[in-house]
C-alpha positions in Angstrom: 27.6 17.3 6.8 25.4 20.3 6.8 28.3 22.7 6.2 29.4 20.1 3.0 25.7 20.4 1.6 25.0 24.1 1.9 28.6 25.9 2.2 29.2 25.7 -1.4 26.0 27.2 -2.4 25.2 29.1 0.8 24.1 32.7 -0.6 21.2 30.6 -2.9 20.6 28.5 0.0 19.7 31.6 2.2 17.6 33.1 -0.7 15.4 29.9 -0.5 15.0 30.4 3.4 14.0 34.2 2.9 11.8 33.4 0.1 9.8 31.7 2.4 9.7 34.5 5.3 7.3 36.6 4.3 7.2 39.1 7.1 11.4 39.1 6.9 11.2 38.3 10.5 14.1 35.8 10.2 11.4 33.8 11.2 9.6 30.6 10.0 7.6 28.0 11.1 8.5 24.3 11.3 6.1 23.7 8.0 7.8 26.5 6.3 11.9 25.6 7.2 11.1 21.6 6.6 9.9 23.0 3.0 12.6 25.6 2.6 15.2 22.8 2.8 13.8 20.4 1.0 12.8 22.2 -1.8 16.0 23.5 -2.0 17.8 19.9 -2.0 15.3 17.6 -2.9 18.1 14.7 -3.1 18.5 15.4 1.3 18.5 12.4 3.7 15.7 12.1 5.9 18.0 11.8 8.7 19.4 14.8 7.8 16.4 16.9 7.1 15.4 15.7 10.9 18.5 16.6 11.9 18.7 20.7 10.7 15.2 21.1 12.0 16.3 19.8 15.6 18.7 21.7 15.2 17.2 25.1 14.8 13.7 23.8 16.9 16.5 23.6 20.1 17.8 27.2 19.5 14.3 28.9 19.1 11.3 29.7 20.9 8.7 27.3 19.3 7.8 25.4 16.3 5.8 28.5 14.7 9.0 30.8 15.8 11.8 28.4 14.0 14.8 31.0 13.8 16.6 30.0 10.7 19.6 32.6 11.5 20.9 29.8 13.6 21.2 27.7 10.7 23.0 30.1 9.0 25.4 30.9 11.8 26.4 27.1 11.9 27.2 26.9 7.6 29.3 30.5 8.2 31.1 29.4 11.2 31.9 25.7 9.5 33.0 27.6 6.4 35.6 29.6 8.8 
């Protein structure tokens, strides 16, 4: 589902993220990913809005270091 959302417009999608990391850390914090996303797909289940950030909160450190390269990693590799 993610890869169906964001594959088609991916290269926008990641500008969104990286508009939002200031420090170009490839780093964000829960806040900051949750309004990433939705800003970027403002028509976005809850469900799956919980979903991505579950996703990328189990692959990082903490919810101030939310690695959004894992989310990118997941749309490339579906798009393969």
């Amino acid at each position: 589902m993610i890869v169906d959302r964001f594959g088609r417009s991916k290269q926008a999608f990641i500008d969104n993220l990286q508009c939002e990391d200031y420090e170009e850390e490839g780093i964000l914090d829960l806040v900051q990913l949750r309004e990433a996303i939705s800003s970027f797909d403002e028509d976005l289940e809850e469900t799956l809005l919980d979903y991505i950030l579950y996703y990328v909160f189990i692959r990082s450190k903490s919810p101030d270091r939310m690695e959004y390269s894992v989310l990118i990693k997941l749309i490339n590799d579906g798009l393969e």
